[in-house]
N, CA, C and O atoms as a MOPAC input file, in Angstrom:
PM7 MOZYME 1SCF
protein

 N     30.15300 1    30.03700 1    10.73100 1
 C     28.93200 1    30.63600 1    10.26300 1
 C     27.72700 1    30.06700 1    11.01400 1
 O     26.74500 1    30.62800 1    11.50000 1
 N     28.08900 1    28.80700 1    10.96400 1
 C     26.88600 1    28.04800 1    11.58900 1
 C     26.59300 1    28.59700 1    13.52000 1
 O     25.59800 1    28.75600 1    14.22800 1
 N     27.90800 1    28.70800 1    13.68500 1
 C     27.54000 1    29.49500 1    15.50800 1
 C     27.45000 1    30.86600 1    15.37800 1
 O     27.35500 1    31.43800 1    16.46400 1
 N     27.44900 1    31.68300 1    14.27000 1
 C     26.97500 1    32.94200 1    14.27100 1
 C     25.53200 1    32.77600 1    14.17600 1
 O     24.78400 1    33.63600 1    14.64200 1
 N     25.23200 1    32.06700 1    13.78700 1
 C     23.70700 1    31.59600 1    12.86100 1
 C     22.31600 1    31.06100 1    14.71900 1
 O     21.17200 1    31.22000 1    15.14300 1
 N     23.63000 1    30.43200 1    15.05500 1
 C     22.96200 1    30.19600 1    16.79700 1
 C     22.90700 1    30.97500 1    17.66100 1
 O     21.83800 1    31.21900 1    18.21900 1
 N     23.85500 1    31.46700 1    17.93700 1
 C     24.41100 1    33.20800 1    18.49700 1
 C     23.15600 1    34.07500 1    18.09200 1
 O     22.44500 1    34.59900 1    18.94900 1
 N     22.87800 1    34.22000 1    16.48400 1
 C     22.04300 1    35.58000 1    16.85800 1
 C     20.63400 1    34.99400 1    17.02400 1
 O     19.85300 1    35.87500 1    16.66300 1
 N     19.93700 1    33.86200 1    17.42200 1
 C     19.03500 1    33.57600 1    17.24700 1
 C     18.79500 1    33.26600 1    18.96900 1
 O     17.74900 1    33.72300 1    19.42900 1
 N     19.73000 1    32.50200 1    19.94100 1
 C     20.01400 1    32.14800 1    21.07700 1
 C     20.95200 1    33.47400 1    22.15600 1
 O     21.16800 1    33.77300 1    23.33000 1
 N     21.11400 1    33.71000 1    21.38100 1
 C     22.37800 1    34.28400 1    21.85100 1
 C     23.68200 1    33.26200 1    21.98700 1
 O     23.58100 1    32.03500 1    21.97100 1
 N     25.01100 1    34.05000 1    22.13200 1
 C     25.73300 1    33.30400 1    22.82400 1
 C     26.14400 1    31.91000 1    23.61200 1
 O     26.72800 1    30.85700 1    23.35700 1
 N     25.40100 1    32.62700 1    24.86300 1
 C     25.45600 1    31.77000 1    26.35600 1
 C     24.82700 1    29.85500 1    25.45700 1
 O     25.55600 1    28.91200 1    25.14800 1
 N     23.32400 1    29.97300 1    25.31600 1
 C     22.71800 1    29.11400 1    24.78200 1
 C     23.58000 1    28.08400 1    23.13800 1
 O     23.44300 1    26.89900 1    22.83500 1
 N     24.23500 1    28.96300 1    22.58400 1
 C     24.84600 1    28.40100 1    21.50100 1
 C     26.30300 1    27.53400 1    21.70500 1
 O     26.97600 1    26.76000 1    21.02500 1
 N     26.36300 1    28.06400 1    22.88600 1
 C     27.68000 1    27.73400 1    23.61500 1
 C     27.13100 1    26.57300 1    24.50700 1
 O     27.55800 1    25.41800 1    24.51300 1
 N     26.04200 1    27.11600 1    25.30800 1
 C     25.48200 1    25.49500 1    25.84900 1
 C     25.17900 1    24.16900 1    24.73600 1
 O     25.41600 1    23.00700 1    25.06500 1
 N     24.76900 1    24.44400 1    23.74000 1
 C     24.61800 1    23.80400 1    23.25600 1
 C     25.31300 1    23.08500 1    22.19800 1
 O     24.88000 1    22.04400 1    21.70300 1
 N     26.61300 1    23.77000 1    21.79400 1
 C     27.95900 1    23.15700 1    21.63400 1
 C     28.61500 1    22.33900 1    22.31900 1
 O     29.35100 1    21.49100 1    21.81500 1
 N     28.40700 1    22.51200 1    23.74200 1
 C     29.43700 1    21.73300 1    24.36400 1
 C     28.68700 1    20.45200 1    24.99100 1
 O     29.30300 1    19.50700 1    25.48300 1
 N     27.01100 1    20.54800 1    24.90100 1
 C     26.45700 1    19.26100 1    25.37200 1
 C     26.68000 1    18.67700 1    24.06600 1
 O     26.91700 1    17.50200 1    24.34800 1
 N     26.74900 1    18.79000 1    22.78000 1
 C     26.70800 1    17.76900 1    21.63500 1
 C     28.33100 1    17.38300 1    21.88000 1
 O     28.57700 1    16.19600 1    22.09600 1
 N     29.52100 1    18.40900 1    21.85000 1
 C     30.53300 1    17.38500 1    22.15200 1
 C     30.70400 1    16.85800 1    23.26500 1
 O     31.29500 1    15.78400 1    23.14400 1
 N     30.42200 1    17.15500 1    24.46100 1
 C     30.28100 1    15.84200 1    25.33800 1
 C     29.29400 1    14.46500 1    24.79400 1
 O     29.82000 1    13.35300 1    24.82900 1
 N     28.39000 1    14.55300 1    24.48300 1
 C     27.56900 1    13.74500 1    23.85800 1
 C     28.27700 1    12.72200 1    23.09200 1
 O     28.03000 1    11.52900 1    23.27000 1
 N     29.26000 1    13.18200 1    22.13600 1
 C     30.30900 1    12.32900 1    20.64700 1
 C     31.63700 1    12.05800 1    21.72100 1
 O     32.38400 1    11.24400 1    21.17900 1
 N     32.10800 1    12.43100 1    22.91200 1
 C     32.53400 1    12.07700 1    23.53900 1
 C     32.35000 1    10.54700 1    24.17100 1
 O     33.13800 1     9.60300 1    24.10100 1
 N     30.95400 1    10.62400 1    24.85700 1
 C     30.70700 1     9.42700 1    25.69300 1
 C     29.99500 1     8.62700 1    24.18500 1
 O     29.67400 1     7.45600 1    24.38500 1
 N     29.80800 1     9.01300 1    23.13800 1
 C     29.28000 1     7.53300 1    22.40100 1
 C     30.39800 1     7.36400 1    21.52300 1
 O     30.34600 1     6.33600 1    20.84800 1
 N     31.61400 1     8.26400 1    21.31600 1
 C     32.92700 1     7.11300 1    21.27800 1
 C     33.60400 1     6.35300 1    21.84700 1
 O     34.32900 1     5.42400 1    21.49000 1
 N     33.12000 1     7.14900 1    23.55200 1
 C     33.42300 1     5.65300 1    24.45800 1
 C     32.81600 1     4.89400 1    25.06500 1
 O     32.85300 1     4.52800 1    26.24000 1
 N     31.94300 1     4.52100 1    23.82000 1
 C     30.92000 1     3.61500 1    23.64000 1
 C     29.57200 1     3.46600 1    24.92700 1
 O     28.89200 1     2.51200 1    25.30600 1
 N     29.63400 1     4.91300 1    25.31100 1
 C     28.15900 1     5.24100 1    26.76500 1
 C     27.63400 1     5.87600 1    25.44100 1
 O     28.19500 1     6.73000 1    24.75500 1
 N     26.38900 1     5.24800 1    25.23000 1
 C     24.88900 1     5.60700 1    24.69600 1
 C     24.01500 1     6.12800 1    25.45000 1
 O     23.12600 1     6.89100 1    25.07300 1
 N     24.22700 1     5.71800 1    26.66200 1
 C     23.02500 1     6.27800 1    27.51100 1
 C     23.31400 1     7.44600 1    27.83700 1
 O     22.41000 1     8.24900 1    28.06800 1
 N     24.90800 1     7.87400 1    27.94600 1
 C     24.76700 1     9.44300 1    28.48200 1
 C     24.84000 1    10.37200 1    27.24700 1
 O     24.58600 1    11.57000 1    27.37700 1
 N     25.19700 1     9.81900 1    26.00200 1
 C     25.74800 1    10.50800 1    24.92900 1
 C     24.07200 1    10.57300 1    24.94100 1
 O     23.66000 1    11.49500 1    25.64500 1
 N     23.12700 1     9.84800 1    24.35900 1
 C     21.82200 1    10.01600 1    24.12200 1
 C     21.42100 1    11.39900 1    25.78900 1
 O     21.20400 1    12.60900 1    25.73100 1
 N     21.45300 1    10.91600 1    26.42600 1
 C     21.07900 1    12.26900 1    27.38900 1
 C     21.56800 1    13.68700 1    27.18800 1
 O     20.87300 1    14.69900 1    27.27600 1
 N     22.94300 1    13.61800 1    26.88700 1
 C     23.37400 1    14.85900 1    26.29100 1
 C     22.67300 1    14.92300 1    25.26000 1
 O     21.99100 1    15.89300 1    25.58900 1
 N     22.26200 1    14.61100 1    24.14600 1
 C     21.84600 1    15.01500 1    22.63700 1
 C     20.12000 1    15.47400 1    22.95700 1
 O     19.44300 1    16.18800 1    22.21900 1
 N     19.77300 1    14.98800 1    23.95600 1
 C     18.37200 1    15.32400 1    23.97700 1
 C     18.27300 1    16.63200 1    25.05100 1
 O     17.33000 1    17.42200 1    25.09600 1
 N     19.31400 1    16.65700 1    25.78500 1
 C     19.42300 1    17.98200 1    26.08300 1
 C     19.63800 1    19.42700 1    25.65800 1
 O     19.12500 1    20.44600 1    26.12100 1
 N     20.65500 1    19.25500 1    24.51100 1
 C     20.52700 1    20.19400 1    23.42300 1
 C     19.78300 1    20.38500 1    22.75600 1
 O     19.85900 1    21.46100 1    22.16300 1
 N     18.46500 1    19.34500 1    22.40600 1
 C     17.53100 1    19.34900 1    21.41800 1
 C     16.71300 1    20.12100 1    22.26100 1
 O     15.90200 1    20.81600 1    21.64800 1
 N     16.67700 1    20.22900 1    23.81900 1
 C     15.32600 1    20.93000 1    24.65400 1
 C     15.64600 1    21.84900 1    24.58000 1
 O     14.78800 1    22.70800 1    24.78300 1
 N     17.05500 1    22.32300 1    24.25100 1
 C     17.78800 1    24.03700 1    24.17300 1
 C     17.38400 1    24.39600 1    22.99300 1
 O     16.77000 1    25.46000 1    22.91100 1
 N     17.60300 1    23.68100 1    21.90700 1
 C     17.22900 1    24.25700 1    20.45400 1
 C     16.71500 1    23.66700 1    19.71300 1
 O     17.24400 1    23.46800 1    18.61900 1
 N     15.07300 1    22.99200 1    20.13300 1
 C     14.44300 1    21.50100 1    19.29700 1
 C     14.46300 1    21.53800 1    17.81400 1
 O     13.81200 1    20.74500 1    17.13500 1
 N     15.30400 1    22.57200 1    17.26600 1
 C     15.33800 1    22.60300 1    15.72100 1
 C     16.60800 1    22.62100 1    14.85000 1
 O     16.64700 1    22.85600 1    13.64200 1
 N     17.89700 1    22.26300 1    15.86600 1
 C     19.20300 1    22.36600 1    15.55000 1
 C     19.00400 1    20.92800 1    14.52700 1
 O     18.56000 1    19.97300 1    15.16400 1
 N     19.15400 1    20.77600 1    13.70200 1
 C     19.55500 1    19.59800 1    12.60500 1
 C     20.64200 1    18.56100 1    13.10700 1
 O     20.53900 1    17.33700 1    13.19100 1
 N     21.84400 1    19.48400 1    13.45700 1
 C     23.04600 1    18.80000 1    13.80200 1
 C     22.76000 1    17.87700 1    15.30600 1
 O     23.08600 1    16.69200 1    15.24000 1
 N     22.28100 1    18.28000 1    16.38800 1
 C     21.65100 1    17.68400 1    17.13000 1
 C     20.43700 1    16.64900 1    17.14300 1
 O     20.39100 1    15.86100 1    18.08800 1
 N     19.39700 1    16.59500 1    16.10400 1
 C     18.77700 1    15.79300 1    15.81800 1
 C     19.39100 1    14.46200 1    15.20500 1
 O     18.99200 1    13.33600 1    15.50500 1
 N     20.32400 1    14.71300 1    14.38600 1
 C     21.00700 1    13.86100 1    13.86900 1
 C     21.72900 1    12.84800 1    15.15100 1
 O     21.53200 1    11.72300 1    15.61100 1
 N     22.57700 1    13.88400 1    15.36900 1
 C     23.55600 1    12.71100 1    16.59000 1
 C     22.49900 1    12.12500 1    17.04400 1
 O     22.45300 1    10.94500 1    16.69700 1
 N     21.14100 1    12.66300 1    18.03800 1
 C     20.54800 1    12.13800 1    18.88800 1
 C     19.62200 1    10.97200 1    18.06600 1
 O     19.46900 1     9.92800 1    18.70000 1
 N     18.97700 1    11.03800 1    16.69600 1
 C     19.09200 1    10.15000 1    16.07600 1
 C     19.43000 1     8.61100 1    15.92200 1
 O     19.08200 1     7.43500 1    16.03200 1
 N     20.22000 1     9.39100 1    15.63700 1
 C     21.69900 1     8.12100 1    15.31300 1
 C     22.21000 1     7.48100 1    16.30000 1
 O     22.65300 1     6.33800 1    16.19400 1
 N     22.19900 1     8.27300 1    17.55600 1
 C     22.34200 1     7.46500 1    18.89900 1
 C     21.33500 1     6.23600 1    19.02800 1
 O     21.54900 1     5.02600 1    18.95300 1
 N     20.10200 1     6.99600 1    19.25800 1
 C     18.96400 1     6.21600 1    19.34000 1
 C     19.02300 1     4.57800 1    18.55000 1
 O     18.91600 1     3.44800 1    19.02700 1
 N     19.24700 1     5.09000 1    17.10800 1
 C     19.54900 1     3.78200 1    16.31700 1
 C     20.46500 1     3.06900 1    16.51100 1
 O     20.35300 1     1.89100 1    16.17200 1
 N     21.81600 1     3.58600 1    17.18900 1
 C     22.54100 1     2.80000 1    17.42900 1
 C     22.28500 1     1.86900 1    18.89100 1
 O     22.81300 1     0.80200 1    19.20200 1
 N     21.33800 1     2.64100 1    19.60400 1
 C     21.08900 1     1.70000 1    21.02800 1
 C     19.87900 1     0.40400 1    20.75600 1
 O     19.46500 1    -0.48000 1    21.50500 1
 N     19.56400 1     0.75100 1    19.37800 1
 C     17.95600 1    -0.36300 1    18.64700 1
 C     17.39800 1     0.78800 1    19.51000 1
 O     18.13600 1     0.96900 1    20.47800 1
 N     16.42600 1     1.56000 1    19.48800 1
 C     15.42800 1     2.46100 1    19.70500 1
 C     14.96000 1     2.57600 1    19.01400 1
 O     14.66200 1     3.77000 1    18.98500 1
 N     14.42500 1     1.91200 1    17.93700 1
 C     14.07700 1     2.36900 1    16.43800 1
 C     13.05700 1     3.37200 1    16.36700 1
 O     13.38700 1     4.34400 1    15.68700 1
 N     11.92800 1     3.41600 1    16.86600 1
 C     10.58300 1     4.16300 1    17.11500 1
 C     11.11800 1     5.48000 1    17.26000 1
 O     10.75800 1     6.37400 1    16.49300 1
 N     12.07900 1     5.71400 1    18.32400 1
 C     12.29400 1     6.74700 1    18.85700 1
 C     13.70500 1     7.70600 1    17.71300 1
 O     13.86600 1     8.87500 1    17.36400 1
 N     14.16100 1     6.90400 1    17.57200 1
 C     15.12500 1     7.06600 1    16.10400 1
 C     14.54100 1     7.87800 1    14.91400 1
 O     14.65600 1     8.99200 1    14.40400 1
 N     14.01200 1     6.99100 1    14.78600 1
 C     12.77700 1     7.39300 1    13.31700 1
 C     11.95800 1     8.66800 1    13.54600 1
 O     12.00400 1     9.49100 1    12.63100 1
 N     11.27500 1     8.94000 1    14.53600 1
 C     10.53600 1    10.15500 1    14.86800 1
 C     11.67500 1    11.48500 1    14.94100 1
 O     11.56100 1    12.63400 1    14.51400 1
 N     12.87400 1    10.76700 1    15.71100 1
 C     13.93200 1    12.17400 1    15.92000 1
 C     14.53800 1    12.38500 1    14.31200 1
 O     14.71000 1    13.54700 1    13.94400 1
 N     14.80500 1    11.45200 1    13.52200 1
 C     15.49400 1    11.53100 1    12.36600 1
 C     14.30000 1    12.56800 1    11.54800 1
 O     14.55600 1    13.66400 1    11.04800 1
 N     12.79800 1    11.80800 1    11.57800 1
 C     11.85000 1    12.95500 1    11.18400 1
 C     12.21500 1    14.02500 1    11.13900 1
 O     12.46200 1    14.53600 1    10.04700 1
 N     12.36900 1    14.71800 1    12.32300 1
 C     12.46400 1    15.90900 1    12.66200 1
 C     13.35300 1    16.46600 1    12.18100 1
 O     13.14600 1    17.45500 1    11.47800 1
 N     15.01400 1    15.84200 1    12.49300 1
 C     16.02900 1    16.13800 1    11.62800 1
 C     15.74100 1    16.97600 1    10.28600 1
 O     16.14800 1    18.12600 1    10.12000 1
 N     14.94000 1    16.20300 1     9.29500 1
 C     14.67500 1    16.37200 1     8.10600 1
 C     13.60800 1    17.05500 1     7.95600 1
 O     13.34200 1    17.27700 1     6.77400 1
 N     12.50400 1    17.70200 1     9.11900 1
 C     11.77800 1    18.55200 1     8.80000 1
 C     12.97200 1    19.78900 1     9.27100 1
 O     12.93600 1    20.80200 1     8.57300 1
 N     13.56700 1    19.77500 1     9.91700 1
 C     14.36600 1    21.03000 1    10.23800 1
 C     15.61300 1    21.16800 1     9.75000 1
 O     16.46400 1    21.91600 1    10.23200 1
 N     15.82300 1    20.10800 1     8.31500 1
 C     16.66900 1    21.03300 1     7.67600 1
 C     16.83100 1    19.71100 1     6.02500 1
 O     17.72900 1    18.92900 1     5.71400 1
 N     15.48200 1    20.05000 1     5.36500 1
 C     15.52500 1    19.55900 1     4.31900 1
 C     16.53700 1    19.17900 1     3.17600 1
 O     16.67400 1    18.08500 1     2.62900 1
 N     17.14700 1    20.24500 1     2.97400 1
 C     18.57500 1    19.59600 1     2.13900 1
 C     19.65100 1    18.93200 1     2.86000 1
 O     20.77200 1    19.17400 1     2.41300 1
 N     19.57300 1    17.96900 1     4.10500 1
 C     20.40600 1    17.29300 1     4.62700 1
 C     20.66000 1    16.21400 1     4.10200 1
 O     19.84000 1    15.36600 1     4.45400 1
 N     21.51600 1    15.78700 1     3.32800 1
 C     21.41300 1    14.42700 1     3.20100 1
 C     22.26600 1    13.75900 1     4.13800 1
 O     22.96700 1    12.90800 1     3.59000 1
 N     22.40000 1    13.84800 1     5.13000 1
 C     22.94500 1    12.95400 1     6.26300 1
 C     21.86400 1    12.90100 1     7.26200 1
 O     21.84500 1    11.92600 1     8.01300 1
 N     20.67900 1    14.09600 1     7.41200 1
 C     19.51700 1    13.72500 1     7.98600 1
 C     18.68100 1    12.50800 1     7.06200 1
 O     18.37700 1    11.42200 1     7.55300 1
 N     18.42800 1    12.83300 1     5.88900 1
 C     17.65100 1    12.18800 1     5.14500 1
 C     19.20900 1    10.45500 1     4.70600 1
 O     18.79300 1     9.61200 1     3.91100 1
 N     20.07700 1    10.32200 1     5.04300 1
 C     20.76200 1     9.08500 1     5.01800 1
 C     20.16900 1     8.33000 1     6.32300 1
 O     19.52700 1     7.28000 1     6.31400 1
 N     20.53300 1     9.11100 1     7.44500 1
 C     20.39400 1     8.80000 1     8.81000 1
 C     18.64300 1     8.03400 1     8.48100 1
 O     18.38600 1     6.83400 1     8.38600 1
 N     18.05400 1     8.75100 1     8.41200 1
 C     16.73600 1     8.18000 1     8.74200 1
 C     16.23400 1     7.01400 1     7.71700 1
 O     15.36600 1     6.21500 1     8.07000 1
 N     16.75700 1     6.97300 1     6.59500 1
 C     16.87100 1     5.83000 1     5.88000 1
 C     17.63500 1     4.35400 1     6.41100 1
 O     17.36300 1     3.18900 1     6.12100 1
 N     18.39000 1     4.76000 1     7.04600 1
 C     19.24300 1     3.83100 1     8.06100 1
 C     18.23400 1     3.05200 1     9.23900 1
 O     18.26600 1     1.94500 1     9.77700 1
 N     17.58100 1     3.91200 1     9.30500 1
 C     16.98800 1     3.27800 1    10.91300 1
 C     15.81600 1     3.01900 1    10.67700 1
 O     15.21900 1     2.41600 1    11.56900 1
 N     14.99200 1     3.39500 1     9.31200 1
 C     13.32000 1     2.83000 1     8.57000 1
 C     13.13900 1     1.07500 1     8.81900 1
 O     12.30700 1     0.38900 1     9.41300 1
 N     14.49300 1     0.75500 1     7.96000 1
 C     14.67700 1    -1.09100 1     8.13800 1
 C     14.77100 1    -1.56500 1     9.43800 1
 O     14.46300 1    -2.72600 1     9.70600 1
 N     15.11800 1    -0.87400 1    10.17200 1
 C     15.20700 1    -1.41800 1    12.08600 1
 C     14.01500 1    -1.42100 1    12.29300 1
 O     13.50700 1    -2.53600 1    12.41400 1
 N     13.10400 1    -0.20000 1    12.41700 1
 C     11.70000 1     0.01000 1    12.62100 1
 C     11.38700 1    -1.38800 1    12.09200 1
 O     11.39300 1    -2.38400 1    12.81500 1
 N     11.07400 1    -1.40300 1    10.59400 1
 C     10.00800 1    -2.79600 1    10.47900 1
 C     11.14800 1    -3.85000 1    10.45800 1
 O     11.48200 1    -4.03700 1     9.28800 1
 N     11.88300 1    -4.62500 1    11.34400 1
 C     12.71300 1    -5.25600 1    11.82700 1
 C     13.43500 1    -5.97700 1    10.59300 1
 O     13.46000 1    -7.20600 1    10.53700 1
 N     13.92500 1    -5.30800 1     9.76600 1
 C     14.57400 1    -5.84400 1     8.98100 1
 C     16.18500 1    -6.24100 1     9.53300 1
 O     16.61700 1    -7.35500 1     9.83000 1
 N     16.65400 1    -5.36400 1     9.54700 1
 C     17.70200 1    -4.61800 1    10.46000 1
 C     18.64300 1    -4.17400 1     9.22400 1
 O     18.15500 1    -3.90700 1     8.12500 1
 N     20.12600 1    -4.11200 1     9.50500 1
 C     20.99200 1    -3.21700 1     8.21400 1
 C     21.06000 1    -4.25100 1     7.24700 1
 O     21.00700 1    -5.43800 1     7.57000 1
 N     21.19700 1    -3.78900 1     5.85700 1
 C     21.25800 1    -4.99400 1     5.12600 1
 C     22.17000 1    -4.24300 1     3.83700 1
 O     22.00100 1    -3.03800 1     4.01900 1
 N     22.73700 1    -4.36500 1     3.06100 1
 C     23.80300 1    -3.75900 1     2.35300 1
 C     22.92800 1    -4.12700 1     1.20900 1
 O     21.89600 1    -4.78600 1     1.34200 1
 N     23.53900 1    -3.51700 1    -0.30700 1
 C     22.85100 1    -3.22800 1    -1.26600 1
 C     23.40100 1    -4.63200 1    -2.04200 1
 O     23.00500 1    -4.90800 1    -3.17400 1

């Protein structure tokens, strides 16, 4: 549903580009490259700066490289572009405590 949902808005070609840069992306940051997985994720975001699912990874990348600044602003976005996320709105709760250098801290 969700690539019909890209499809009629992108078309195709674009929904398809932008499928296959996010799994290359979860590709190279399971094998543990941040720097290219983060390049892929911000490439899809220039294809569709409002995909949720892409904000997230690229996100979450970010936080996982300590980028916090840059984390936090993309997780923003995440959650302006798709409010009932709670894995946008987890994600960016995750990476608030990095920002003011707390870092992860369990409950």
């Amino acid at each position: 549903m969700l690539l019909q949902l890209i499809q009629s808005f992108f078309g195709p070609r674009r929904g398809r580009r932008v499928n296959k840069l996010l799994s290359r992306g979860l590709q190279f940051q399971n094998g543990g490259d941040l720097g290219r997985a983060i390049e892929r994720y911000r490439a899809a975001t220039t294809l569709d700066p409002r995909h949720d699912g892409a904000l997230c990874l690229l996100g979450n990348a970010l936080r996982l490289a300590a980028r916090s600044d840059e984390a936090v602003t993309t997780l923003r976005d995440a959650v302006a572009a798709a409010p009932d996320s709670a894995e946008a709105h987890l994600l960016l709760a995750a990476a608030l405590p990095l920002r003011a250098g707390v870092g992860d801290q369990s409950c």
